[in-house]
N, CA, C and O atoms as CSV, one atom per row, in Angstrom:
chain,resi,resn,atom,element,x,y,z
A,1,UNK,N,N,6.850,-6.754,-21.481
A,1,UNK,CA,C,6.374,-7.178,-20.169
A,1,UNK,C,C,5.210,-8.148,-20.366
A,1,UNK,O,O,4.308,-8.027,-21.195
A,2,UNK,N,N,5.341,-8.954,-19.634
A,2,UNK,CA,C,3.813,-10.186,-19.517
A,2,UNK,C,C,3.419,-10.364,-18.892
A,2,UNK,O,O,4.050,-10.259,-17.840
A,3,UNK,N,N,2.090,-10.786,-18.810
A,3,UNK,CA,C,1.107,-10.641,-18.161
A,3,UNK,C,C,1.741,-11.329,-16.965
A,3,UNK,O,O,1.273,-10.796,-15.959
A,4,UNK,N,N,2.564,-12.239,-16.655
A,4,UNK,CA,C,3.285,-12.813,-15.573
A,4,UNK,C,C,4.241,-11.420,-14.723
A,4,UNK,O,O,4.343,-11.301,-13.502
A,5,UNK,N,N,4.662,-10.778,-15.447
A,5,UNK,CA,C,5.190,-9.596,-14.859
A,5,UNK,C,C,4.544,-8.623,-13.924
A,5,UNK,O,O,4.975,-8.135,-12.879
A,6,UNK,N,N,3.071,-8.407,-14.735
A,6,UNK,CA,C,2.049,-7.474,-14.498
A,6,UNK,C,C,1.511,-8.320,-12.767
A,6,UNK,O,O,1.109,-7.650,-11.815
A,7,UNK,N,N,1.615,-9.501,-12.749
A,7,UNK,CA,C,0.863,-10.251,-11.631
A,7,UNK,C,C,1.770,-10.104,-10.608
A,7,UNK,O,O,1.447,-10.493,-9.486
A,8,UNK,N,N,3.082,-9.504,-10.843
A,8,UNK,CA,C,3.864,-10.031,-10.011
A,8,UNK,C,C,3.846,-8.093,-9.400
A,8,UNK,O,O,3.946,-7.858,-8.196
A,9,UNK,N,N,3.751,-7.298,-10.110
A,9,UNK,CA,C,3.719,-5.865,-9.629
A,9,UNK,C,C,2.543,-5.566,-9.049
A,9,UNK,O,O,2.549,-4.766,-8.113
A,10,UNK,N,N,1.213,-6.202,-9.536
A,10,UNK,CA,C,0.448,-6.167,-8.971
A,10,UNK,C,C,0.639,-6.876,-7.215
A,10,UNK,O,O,0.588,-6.236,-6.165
A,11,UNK,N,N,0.841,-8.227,-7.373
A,11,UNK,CA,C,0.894,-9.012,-5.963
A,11,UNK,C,C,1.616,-7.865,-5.245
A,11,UNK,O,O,1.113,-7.608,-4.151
A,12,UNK,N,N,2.618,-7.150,-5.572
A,12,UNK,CA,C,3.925,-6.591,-4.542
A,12,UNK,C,C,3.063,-5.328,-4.243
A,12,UNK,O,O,3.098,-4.946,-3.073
A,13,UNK,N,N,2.040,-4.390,-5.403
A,13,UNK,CA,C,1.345,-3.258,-4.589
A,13,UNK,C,C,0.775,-3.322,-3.703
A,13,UNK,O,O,0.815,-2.667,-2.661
A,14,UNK,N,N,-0.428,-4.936,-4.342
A,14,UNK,CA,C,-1.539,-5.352,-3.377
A,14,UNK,C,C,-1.006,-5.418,-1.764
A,14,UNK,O,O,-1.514,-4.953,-0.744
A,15,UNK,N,N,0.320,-6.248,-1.993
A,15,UNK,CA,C,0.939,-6.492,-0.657
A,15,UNK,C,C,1.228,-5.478,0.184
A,15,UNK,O,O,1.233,-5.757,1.383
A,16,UNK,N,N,1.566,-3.925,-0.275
A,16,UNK,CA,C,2.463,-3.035,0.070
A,16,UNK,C,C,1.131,-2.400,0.711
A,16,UNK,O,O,1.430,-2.038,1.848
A,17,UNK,N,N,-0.805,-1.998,0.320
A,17,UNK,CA,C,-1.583,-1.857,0.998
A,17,UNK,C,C,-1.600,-2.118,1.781
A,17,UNK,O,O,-1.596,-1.423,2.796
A,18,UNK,N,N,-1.649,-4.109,1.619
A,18,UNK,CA,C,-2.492,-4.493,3.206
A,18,UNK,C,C,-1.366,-4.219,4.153
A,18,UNK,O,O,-1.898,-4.127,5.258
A,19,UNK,N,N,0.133,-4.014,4.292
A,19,UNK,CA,C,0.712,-4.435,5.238
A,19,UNK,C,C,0.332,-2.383,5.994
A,19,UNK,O,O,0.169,-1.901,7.115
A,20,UNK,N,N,0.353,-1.958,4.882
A,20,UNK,CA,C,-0.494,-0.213,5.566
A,20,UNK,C,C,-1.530,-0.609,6.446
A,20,UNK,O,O,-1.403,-0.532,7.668
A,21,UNK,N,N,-2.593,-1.048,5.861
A,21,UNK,CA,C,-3.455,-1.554,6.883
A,21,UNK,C,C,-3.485,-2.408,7.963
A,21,UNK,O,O,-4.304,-2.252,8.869
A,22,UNK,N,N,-2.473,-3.513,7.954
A,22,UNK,CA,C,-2.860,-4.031,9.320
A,22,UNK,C,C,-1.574,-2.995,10.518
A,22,UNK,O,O,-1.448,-3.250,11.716
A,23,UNK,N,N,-0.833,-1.936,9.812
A,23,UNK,CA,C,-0.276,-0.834,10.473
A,23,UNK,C,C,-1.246,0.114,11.469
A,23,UNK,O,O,-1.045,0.514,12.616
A,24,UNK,N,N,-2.596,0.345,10.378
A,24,UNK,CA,C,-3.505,1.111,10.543
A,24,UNK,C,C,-4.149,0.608,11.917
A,24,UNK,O,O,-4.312,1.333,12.898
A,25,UNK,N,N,-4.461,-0.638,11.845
A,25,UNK,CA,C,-5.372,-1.303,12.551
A,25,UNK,C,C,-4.561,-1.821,13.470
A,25,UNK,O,O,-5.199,-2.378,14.363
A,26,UNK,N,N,-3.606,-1.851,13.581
A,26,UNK,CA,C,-2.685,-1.615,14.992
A,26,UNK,C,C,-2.277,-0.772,15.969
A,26,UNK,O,O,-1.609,-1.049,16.965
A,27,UNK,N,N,-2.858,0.606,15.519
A,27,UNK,CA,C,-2.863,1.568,15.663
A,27,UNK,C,C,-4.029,1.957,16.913
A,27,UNK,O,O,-3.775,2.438,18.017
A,28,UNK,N,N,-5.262,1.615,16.401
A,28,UNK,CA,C,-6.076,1.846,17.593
A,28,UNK,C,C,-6.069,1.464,18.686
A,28,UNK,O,O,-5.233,0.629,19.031
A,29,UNK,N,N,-7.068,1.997,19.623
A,29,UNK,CA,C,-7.160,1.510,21.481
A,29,UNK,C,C,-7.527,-0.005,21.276
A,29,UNK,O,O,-8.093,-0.589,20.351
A,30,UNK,N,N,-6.974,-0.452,22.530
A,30,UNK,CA,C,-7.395,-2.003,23.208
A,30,UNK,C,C,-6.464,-2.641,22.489
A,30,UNK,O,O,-5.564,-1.964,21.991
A,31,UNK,N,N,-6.489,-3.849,22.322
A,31,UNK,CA,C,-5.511,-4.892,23.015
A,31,UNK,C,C,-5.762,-5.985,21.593
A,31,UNK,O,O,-6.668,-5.891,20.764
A,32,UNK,N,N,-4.710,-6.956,21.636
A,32,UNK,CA,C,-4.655,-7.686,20.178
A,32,UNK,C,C,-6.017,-8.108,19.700
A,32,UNK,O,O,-6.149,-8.227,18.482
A,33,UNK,N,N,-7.132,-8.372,20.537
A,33,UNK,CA,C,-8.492,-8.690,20.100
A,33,UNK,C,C,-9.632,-7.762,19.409
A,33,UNK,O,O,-10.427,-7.959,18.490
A,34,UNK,N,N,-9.476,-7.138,19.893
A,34,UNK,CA,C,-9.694,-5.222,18.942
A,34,UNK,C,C,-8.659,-5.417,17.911
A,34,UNK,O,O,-9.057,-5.586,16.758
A,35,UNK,N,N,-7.510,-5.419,18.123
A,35,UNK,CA,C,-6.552,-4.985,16.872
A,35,UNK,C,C,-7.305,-6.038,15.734
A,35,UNK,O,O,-7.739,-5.602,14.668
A,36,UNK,N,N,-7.383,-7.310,16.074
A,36,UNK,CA,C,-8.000,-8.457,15.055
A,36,UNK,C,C,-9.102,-8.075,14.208
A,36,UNK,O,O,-9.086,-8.030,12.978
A,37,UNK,N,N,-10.034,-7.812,14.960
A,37,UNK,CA,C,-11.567,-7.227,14.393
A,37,UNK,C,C,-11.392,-6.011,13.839
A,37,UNK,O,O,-12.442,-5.703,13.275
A,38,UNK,N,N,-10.350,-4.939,13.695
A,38,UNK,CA,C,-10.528,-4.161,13.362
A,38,UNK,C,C,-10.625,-3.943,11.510
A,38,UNK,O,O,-9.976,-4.633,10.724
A,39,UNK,N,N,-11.420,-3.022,11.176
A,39,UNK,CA,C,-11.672,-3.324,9.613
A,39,UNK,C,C,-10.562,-2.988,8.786
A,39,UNK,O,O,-10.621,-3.199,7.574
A,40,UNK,N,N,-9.664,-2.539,9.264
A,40,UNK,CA,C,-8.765,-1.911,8.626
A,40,UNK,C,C,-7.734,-3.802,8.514
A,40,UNK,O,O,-7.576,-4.379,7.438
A,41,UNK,N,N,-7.276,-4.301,9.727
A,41,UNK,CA,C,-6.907,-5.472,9.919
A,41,UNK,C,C,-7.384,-6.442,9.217
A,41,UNK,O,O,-6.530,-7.084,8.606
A,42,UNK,N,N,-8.737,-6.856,9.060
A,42,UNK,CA,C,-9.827,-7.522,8.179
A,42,UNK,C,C,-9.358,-7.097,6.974
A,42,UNK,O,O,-8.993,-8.078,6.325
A,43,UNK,N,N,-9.206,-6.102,6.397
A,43,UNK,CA,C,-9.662,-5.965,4.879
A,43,UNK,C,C,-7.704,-6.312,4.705
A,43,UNK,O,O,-7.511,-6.909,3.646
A,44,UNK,N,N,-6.221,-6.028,5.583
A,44,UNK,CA,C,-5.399,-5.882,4.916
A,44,UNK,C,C,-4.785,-7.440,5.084
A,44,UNK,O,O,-3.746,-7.818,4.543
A,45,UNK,N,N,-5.680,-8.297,5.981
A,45,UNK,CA,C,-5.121,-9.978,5.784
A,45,UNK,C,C,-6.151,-10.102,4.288
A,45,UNK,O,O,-5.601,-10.508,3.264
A,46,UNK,N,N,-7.482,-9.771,4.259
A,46,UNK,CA,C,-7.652,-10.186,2.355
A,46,UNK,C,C,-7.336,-9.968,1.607
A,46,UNK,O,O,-7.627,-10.660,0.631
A,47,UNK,N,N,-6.268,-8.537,1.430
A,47,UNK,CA,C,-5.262,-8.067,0.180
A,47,UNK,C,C,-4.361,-9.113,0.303
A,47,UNK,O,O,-4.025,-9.834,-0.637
A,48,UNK,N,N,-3.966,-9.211,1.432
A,48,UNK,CA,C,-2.580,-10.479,1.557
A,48,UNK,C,C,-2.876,-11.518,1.037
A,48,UNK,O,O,-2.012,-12.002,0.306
A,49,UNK,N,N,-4.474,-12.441,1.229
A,49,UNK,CA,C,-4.432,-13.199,0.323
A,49,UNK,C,C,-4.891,-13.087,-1.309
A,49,UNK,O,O,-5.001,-13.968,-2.161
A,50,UNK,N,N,-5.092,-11.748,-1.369
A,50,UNK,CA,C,-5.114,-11.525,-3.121
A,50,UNK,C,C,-3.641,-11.249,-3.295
A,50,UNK,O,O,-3.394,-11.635,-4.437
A,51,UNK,N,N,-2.733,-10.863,-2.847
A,51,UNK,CA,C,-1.337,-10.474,-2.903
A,51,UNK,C,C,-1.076,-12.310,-3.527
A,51,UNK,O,O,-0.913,-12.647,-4.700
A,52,UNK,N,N,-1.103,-12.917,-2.707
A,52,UNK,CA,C,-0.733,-14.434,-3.060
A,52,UNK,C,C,-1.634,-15.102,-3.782
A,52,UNK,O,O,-1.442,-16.314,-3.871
A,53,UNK,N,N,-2.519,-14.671,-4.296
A,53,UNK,CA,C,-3.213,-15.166,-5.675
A,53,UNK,C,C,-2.184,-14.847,-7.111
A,53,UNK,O,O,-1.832,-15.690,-7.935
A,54,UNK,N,N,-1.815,-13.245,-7.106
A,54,UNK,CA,C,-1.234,-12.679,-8.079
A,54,UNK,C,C,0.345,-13.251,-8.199
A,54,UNK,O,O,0.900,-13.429,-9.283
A,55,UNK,N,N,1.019,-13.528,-6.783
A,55,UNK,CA,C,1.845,-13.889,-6.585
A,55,UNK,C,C,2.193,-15.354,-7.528
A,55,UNK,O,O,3.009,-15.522,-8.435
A,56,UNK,N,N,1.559,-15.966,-7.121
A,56,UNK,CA,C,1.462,-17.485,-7.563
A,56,UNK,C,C,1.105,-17.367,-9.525
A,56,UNK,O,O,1.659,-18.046,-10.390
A,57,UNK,N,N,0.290,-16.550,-9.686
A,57,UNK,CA,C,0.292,-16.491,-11.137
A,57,UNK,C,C,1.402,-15.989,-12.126
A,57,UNK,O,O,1.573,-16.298,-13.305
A,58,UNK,N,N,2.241,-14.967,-11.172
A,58,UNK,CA,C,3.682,-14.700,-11.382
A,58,UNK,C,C,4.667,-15.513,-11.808
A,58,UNK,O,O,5.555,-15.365,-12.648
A,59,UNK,N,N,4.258,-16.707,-10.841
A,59,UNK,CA,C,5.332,-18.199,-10.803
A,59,UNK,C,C,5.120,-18.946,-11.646
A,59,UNK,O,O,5.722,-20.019,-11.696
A,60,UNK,N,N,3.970,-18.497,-12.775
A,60,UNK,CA,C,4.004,-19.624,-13.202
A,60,UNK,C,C,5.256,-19.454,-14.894
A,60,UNK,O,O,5.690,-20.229,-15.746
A,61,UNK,N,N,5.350,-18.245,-14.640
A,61,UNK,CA,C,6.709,-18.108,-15.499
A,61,UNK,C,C,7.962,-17.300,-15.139
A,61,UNK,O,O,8.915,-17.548,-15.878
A,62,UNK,N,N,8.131,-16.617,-14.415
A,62,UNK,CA,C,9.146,-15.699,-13.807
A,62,UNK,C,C,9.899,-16.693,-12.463
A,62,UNK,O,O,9.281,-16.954,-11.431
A,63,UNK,N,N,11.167,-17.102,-12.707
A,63,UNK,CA,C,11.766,-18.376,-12.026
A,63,UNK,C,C,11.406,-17.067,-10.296
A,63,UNK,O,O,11.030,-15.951,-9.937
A,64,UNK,N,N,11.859,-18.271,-9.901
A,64,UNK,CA,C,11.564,-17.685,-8.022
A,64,UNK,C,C,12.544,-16.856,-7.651
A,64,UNK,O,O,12.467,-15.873,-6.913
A,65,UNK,N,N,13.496,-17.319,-8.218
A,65,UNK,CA,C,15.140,-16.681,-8.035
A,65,UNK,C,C,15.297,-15.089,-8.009
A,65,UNK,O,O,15.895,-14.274,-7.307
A,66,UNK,N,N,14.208,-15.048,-9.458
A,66,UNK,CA,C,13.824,-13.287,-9.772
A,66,UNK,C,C,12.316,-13.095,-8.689
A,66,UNK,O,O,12.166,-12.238,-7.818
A,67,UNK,N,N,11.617,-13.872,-8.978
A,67,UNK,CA,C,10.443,-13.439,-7.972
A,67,UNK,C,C,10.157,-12.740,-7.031
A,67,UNK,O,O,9.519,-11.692,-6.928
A,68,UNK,N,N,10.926,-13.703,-5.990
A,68,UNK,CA,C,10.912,-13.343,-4.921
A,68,UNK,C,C,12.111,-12.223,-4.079
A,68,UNK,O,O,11.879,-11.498,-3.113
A,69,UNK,N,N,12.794,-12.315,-4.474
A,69,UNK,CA,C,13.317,-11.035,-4.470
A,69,UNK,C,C,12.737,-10.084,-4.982
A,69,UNK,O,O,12.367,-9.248,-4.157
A,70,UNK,N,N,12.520,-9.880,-5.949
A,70,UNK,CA,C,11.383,-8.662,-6.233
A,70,UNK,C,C,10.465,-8.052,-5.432
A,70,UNK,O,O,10.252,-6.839,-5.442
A,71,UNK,N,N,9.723,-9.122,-4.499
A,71,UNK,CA,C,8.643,-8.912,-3.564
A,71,UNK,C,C,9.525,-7.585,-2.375
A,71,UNK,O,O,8.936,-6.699,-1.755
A,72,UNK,N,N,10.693,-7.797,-2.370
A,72,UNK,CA,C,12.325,-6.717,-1.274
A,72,UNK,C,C,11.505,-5.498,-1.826
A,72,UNK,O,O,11.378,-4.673,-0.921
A,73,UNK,N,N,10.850,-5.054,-3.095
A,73,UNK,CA,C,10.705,-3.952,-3.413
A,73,UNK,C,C,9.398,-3.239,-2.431
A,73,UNK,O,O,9.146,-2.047,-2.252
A,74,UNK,N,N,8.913,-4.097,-2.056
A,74,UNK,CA,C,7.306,-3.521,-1.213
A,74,UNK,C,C,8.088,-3.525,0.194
A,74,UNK,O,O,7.241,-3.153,1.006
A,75,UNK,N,N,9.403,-3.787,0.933
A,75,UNK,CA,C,10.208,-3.153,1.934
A,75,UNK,C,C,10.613,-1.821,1.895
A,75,UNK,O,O,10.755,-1.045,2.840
A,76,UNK,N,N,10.855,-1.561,0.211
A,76,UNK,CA,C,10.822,-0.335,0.262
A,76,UNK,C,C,9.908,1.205,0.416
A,76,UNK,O,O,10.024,2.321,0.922
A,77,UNK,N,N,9.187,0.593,-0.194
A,77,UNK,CA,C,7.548,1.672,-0.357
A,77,UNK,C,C,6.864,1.252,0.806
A,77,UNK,O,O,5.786,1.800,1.039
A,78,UNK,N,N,7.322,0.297,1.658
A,78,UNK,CA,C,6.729,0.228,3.093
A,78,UNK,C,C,7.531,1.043,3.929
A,78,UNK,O,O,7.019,1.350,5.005
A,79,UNK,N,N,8.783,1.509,3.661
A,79,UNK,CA,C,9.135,2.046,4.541
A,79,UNK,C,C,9.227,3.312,4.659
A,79,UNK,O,O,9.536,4.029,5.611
A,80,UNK,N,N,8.794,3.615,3.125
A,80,UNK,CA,C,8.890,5.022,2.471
A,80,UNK,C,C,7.438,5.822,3.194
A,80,UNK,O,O,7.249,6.912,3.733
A,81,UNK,N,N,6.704,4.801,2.916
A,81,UNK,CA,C,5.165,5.006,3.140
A,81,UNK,C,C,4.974,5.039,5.261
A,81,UNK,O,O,4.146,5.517,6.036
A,82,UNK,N,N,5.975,4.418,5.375
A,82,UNK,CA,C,5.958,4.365,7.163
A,82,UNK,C,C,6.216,5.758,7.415
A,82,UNK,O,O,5.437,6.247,8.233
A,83,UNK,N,N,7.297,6.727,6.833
A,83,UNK,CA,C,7.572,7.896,6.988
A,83,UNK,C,C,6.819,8.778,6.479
A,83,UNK,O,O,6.135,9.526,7.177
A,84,UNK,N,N,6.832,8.804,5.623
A,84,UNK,CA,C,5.929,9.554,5.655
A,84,UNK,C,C,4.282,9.753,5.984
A,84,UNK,O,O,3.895,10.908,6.159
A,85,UNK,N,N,2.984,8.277,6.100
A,85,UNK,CA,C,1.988,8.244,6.522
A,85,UNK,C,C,1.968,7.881,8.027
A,85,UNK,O,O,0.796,7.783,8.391
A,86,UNK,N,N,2.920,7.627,9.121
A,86,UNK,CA,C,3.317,7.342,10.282
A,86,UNK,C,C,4.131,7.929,11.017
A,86,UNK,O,O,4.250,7.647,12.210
A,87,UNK,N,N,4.874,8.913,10.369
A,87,UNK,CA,C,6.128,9.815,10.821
A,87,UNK,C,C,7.029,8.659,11.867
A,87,UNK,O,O,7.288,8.785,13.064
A,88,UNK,N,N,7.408,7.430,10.851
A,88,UNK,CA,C,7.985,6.555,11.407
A,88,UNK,C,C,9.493,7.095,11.397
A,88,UNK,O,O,9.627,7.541,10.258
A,89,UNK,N,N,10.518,7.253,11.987
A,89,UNK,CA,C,12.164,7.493,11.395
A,89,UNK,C,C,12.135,7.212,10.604
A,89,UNK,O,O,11.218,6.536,10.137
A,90,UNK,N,N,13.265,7.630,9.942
A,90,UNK,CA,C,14.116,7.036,8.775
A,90,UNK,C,C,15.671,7.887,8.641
A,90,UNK,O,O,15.845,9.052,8.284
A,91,UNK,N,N,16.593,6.972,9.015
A,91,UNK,CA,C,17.994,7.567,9.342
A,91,UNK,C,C,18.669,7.225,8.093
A,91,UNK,O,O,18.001,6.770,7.164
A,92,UNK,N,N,20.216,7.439,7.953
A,92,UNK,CA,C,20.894,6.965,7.033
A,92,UNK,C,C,20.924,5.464,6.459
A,92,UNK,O,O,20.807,5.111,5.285
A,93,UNK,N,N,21.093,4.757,7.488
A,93,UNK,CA,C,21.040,3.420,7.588
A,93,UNK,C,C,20.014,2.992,6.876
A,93,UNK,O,O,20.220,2.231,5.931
A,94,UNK,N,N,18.363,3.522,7.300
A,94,UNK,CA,C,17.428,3.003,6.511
A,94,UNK,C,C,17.228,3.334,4.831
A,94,UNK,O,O,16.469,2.791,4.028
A,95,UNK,N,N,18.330,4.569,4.609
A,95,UNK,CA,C,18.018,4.827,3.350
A,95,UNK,C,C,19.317,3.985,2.408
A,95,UNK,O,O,19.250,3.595,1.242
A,96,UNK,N,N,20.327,3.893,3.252
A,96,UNK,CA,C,21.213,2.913,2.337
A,96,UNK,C,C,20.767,1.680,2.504
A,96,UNK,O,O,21.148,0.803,1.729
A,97,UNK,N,N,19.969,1.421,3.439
A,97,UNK,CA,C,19.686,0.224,3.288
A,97,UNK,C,C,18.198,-0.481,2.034
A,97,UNK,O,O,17.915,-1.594,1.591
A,98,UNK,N,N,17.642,0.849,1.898
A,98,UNK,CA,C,16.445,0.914,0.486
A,98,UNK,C,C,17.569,0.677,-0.803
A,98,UNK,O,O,17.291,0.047,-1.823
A,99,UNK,N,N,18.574,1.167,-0.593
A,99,UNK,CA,C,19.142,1.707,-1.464
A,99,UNK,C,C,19.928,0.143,-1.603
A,99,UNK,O,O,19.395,-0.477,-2.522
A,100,UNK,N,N,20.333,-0.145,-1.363
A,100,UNK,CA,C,20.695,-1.601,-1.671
A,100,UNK,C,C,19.988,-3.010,-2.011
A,100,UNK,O,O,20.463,-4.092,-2.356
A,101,UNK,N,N,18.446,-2.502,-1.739
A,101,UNK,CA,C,17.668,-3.641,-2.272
A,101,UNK,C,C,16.946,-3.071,-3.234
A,101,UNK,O,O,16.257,-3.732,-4.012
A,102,UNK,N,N,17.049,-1.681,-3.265
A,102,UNK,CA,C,16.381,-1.378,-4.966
A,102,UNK,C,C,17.906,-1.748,-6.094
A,102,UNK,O,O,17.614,-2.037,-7.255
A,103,UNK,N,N,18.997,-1.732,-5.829
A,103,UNK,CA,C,20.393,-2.057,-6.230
A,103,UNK,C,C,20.357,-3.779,-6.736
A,103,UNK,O,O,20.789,-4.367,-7.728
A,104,UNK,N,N,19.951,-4.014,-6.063
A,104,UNK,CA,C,19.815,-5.597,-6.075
A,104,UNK,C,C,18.815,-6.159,-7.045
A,104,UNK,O,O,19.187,-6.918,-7.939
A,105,UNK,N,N,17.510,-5.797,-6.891
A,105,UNK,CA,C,16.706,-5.926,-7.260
A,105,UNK,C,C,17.070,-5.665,-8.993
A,105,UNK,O,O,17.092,-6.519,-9.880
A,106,UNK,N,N,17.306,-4.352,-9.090
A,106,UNK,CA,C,18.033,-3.844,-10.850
A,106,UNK,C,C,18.507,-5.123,-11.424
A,106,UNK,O,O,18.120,-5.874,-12.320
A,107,UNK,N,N,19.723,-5.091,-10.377
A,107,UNK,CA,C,20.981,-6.033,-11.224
A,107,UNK,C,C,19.576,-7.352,-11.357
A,107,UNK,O,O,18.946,-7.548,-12.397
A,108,UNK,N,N,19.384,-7.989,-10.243
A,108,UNK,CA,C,18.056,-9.543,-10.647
A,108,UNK,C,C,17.637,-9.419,-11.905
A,108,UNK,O,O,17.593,-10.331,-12.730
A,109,UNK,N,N,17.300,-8.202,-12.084
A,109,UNK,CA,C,15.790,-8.082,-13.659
A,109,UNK,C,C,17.034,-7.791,-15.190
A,109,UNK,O,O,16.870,-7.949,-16.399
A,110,UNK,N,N,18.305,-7.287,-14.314
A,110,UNK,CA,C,18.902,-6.789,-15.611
A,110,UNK,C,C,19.751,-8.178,-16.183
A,110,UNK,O,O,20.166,-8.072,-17.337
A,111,UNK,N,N,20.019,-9.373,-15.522
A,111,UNK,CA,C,20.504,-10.912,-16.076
A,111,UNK,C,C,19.716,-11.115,-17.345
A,111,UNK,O,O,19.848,-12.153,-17.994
């Protein structure tokens, strides 16, 4: 694994936080202008742009083709993480549907 690898698991955790947080911070009372200011909102748009710092250092050797598809993997642990820290659903559909982009994702890394 290289350090291009490591940037690219990193970008997809970093990413998989903030999008918790601006969940979080959507969450409270009042209206999209509260939701904005809220710290939870604040801190998970600056993971997003450390997400795309790490991201971009990824690219500079791992073709896009594999890349970005890879990033499908933080759909998953977002949705995993919706259910269980949100008691969001999760039906059949949503689990074959994890289940086909962690599927995908394999076969990408295994070329």
């Amino acid at each position: 694994m290289t350090i291009n690898h490591v940037a690219l698991a990193l970008g997809i955790l970093i990413g998989v936080v903030a999008q918790l947080l601006l969940k979080s911070g959507a969450m409270g009372e009042g209206g999209i202008v509260a939701q904005l200011f809220r710290v939870q909102t604040i801190a998970g748009l600056g993971l997003y742009a450390a997400a795309a710092f790490f991201y971009i250092v990824a690219l500079r050797t791992i073709p896009i083709s594999i890349a970005f598809p890879s990033v499908a993997l933080s759909y998953v642990v977002v949705a995993l993480m919706g259910n269980l820290w949100f008691g969001e659903a999760m039906g059949f559909a949503h689990i074959a549907g994890i289940a086909l982009i962690v599927t995908g994702v394999v076969l990408l890394h295994a070329v």
